[in-house]
VMD Tcl script that builds the backbone (N, CA, C; Angstrom):
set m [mol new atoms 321]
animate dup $m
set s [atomselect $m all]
$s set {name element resname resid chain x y z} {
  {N N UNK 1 A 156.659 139.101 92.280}
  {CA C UNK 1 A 156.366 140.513 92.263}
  {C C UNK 1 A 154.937 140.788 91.806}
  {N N UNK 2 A 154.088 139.647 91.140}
  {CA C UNK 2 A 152.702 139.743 90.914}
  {C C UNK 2 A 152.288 139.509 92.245}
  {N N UNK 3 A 151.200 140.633 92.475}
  {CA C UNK 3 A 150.166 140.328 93.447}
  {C C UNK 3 A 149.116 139.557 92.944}
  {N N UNK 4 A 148.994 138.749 94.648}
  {CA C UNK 4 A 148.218 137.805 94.649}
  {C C UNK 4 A 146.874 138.399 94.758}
  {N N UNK 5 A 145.873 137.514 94.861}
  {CA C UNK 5 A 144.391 138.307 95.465}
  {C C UNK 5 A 144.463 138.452 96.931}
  {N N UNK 6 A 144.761 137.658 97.671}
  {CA C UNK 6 A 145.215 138.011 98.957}
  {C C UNK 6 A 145.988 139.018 98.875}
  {N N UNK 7 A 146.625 139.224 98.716}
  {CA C UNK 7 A 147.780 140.576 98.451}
  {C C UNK 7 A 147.208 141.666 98.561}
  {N N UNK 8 A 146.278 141.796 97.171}
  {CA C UNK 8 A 145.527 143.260 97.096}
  {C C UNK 8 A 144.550 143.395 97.513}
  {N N UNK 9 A 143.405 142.105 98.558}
  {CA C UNK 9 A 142.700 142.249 99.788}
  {C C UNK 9 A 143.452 142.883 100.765}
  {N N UNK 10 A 144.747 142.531 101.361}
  {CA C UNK 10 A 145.166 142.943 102.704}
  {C C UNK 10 A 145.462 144.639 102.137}
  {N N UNK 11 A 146.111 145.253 101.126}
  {CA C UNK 11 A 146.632 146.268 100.646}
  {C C UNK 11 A 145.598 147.211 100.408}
  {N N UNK 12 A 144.260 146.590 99.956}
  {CA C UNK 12 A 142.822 147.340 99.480}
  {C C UNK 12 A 142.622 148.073 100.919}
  {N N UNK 13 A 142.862 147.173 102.279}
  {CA C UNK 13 A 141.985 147.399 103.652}
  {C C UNK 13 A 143.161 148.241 104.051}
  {N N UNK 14 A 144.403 148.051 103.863}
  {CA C UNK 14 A 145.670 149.422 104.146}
  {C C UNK 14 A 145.234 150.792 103.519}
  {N N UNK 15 A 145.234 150.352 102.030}
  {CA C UNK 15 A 144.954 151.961 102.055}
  {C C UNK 15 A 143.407 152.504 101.986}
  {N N UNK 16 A 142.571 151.468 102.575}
  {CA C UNK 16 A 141.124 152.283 102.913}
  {C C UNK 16 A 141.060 152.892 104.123}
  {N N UNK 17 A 142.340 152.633 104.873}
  {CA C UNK 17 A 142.457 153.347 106.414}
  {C C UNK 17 A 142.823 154.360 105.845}
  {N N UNK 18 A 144.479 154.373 105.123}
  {CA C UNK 18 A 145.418 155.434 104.950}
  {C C UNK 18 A 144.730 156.776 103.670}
  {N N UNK 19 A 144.007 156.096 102.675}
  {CA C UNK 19 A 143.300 157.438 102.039}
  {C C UNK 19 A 142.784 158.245 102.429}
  {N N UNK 20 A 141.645 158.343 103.352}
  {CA C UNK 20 A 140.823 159.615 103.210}
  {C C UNK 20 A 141.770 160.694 103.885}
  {N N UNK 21 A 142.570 160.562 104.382}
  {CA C UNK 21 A 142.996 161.417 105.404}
  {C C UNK 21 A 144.194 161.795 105.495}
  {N N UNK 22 A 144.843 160.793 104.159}
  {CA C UNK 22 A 146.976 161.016 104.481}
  {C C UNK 22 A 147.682 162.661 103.830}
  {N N UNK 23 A 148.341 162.730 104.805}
  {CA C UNK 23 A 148.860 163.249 105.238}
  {C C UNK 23 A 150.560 163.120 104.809}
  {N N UNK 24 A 150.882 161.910 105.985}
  {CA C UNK 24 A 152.238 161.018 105.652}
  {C C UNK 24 A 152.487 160.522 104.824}
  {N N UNK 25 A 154.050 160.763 104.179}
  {CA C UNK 25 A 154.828 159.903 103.277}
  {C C UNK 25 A 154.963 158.229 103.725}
  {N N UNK 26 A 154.470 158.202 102.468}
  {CA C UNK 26 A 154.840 156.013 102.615}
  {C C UNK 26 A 156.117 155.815 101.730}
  {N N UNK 27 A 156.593 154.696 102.384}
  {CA C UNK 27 A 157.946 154.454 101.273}
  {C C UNK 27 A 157.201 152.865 101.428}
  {N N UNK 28 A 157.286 152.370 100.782}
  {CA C UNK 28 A 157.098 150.607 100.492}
  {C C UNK 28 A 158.323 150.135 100.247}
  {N N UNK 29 A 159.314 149.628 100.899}
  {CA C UNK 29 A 160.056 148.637 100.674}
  {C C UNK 29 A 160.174 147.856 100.288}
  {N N UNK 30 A 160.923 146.906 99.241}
  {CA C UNK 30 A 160.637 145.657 98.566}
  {C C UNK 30 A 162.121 144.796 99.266}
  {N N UNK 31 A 161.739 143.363 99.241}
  {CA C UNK 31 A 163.008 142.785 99.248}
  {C C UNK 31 A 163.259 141.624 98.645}
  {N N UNK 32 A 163.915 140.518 99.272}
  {CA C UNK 32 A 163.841 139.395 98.271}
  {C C UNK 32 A 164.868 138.020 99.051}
  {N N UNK 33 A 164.443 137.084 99.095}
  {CA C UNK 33 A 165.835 136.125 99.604}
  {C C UNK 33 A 167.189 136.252 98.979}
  {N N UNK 34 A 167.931 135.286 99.177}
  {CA C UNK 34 A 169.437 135.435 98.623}
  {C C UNK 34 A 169.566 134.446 97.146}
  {N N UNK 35 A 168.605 133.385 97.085}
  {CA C UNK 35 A 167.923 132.811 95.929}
  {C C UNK 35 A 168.671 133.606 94.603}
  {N N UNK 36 A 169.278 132.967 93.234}
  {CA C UNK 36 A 169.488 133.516 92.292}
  {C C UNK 36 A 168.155 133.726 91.691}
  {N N UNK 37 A 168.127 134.573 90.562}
  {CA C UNK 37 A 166.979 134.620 90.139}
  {C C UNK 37 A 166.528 133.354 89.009}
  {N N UNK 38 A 165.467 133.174 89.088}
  {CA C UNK 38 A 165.310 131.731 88.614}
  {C C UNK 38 A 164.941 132.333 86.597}
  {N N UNK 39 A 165.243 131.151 86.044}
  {CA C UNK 39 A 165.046 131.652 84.439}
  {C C UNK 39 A 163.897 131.954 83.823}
  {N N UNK 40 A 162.968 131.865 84.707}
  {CA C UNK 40 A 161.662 132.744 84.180}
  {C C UNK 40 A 161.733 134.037 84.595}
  {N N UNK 41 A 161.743 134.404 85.601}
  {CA C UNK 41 A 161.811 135.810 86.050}
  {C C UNK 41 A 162.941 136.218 84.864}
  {N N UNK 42 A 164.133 135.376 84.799}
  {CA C UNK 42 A 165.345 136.591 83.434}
  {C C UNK 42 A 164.634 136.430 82.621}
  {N N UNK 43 A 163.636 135.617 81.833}
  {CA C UNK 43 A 162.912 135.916 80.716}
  {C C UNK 43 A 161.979 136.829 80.557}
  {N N UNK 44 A 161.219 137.542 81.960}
  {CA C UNK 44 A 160.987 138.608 81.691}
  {C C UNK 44 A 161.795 140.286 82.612}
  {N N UNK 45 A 163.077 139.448 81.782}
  {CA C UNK 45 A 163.782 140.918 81.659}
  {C C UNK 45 A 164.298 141.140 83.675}
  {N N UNK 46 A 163.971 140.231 84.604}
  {CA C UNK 46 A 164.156 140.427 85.747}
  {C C UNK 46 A 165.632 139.774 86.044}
  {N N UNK 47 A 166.576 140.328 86.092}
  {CA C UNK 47 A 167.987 139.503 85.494}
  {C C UNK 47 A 168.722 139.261 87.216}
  {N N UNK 48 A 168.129 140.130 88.262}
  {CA C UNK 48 A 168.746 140.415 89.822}
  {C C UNK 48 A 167.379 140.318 90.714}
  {N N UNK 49 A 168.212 140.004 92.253}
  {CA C UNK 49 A 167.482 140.527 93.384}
  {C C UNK 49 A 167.366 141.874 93.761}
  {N N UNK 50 A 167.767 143.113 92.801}
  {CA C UNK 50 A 167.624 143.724 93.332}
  {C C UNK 50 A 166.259 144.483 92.366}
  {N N UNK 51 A 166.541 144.194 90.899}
  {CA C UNK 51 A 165.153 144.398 89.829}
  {C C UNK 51 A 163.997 143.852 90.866}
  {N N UNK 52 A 164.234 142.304 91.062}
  {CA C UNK 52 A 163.382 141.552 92.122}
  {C C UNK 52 A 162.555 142.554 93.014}
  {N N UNK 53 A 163.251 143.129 93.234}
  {CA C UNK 53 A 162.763 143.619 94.958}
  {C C UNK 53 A 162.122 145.229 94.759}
  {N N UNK 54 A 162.607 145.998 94.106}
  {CA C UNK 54 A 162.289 146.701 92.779}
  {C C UNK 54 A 160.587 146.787 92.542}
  {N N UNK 55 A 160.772 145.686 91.373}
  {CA C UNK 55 A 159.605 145.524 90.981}
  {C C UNK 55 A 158.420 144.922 91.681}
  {N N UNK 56 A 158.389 144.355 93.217}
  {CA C UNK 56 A 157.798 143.957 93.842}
  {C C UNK 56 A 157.156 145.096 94.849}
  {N N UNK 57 A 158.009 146.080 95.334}
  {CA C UNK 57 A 157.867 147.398 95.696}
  {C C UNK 57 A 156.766 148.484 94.957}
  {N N UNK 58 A 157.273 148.414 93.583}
  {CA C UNK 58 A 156.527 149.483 93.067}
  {C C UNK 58 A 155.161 148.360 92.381}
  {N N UNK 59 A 154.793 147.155 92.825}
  {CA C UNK 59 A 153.895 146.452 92.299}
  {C C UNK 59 A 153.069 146.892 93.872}
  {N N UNK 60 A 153.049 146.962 94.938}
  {CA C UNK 60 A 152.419 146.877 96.094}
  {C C UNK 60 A 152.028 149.156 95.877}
  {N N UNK 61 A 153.003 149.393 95.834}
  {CA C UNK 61 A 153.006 151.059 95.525}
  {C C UNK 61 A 151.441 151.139 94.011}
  {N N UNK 62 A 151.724 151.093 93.369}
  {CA C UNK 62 A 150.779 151.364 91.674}
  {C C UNK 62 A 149.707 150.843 92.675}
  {N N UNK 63 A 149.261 149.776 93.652}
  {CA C UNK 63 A 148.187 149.084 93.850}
  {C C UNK 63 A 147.120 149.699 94.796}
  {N N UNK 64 A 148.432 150.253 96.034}
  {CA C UNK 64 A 147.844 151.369 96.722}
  {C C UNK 64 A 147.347 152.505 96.157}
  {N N UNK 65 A 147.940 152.947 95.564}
  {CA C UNK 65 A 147.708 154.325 94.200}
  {C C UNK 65 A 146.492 154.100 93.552}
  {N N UNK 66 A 145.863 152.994 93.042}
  {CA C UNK 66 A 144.608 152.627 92.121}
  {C C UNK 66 A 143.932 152.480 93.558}
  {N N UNK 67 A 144.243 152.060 94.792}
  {CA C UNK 67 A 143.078 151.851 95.741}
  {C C UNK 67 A 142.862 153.134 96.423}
  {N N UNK 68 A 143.353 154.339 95.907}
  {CA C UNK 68 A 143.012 156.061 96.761}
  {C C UNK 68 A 144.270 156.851 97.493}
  {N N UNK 69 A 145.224 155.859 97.463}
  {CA C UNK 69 A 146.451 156.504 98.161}
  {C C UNK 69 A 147.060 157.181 97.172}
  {N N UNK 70 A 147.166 158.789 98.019}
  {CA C UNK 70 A 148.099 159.738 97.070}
  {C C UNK 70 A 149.207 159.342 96.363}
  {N N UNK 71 A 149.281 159.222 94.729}
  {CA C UNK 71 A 150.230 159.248 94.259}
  {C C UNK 71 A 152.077 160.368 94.608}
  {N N UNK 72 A 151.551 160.826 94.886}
  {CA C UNK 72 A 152.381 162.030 95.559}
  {C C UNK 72 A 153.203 161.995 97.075}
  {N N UNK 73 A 152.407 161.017 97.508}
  {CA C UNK 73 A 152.807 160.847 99.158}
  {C C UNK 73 A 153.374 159.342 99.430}
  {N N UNK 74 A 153.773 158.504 98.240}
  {CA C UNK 74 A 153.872 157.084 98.026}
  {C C UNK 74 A 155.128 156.836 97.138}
  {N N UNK 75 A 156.191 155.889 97.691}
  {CA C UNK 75 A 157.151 156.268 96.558}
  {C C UNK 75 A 157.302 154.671 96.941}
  {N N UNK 76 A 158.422 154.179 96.156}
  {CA C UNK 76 A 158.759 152.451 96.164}
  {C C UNK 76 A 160.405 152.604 96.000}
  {N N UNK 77 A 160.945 151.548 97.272}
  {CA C UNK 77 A 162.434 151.472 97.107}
  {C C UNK 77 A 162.966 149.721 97.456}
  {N N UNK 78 A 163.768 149.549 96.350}
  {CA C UNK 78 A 164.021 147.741 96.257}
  {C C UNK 78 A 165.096 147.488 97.185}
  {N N UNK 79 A 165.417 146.740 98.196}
  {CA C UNK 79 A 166.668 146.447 98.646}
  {C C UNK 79 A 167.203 145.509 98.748}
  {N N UNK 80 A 166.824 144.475 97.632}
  {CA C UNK 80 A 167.400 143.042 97.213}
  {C C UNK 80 A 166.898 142.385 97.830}
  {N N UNK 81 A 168.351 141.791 98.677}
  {CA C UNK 81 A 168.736 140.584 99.677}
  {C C UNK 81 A 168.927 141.140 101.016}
  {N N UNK 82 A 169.122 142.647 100.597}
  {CA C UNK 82 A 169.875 143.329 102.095}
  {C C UNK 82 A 168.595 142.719 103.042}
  {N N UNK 83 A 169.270 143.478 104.351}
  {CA C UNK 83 A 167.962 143.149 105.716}
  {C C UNK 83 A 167.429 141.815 105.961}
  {N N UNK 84 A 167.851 140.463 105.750}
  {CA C UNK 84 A 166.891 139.436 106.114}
  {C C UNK 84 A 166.346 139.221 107.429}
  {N N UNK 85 A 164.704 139.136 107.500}
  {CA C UNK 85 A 164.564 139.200 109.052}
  {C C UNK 85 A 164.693 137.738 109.390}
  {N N UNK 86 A 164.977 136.898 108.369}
  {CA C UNK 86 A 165.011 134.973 108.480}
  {C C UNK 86 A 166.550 134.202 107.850}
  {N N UNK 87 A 166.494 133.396 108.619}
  {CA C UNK 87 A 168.201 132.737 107.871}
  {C C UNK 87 A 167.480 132.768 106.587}
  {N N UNK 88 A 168.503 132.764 105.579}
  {CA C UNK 88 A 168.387 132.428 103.608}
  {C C UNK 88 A 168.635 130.564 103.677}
  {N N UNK 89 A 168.909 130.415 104.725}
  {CA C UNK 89 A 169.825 128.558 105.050}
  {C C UNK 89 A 168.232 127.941 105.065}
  {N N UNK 90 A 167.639 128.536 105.035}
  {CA C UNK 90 A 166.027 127.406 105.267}
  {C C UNK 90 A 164.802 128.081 104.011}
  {N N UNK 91 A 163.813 127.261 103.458}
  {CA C UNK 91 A 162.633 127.354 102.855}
  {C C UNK 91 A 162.031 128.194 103.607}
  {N N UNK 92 A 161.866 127.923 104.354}
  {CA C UNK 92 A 161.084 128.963 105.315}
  {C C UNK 92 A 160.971 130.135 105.297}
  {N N UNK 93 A 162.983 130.175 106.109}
  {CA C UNK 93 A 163.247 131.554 106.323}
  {C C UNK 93 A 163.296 132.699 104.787}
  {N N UNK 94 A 163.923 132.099 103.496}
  {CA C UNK 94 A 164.147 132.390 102.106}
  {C C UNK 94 A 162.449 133.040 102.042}
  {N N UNK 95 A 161.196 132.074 102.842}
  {CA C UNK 95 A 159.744 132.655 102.004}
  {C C UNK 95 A 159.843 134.034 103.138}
  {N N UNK 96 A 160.104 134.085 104.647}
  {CA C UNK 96 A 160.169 135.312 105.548}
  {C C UNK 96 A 161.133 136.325 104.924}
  {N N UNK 97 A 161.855 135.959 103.674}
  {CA C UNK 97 A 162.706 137.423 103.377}
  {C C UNK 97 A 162.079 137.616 101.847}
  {N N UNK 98 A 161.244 137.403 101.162}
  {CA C UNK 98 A 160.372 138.016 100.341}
  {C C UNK 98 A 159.424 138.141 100.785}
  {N N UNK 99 A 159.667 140.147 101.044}
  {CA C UNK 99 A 158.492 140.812 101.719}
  {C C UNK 99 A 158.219 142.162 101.054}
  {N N UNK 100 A 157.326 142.875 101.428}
  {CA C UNK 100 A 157.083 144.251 101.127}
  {C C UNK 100 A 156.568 144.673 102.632}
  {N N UNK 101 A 157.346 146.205 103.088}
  {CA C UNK 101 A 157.565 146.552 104.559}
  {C C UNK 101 A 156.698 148.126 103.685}
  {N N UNK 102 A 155.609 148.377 104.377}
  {CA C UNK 102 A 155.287 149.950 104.436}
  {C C UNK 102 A 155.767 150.455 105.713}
  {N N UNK 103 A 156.178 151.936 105.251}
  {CA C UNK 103 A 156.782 152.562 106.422}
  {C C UNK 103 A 156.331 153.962 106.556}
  {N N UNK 104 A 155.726 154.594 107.331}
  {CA C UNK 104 A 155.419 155.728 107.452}
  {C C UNK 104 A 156.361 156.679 107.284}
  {N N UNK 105 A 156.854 157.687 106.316}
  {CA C UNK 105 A 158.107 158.590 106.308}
  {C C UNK 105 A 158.333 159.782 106.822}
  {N N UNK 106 A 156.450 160.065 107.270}
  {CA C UNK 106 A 157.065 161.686 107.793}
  {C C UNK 106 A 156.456 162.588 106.850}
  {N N UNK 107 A 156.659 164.066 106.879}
  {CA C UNK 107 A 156.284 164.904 106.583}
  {C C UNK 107 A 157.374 165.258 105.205}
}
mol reanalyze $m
mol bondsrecalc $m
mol representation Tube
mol addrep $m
């Protein structure tokens, strides 16, 4: 759920499009593989996939917000494990279902 520097490069160049001019509601989606949560994450207090997904959401959300995107027009919602776009049965697919999805919401 910490962003990387890559992370808040690709997120910096999102919302240098989406600031000057928004308009539209963003929802940021968070998610997470089917993976238990491992005992560092419960040591800080992250006990689920769904805190997981949660706190990975509103970590990509606060980032946009410090890079010019309306606090007001930006909200963050966790949805665990739900939605995998990859089997959870592979390394792979487990790294394709920890994601963060922006979605344009509308007016």
């Amino acid at each position: 759920y910490e962003l990387t520097e890559a992370g808040k490069e690709t997120i910096a160049k999102v919302a240098q499009i989406l600031a000057p001019e928004q308009q539209e509601r963003l929802v940021v989606n968070g998610y997470t593989d089917n993976a238990p949560v491992g005992a560092t994450l419960q040591n800080q207090g992250i006990t689920s996939n769904q805190i997981l997904s949660e706190k990975r959401a509103d970590a990509v959300m606060q980032y946009m917000i410090s890079q010019g995107v309306k606090a007001e027009l930006v909200s963050a919602q966790g949805w665990g494990e739900a939605d995998p776009i990859a089997p959870n049965s592979t390394t792979q697919g487990r790294s394709q279902n920890r994601r963060v999805e922006i979605t344009l919401a509308g007016m």
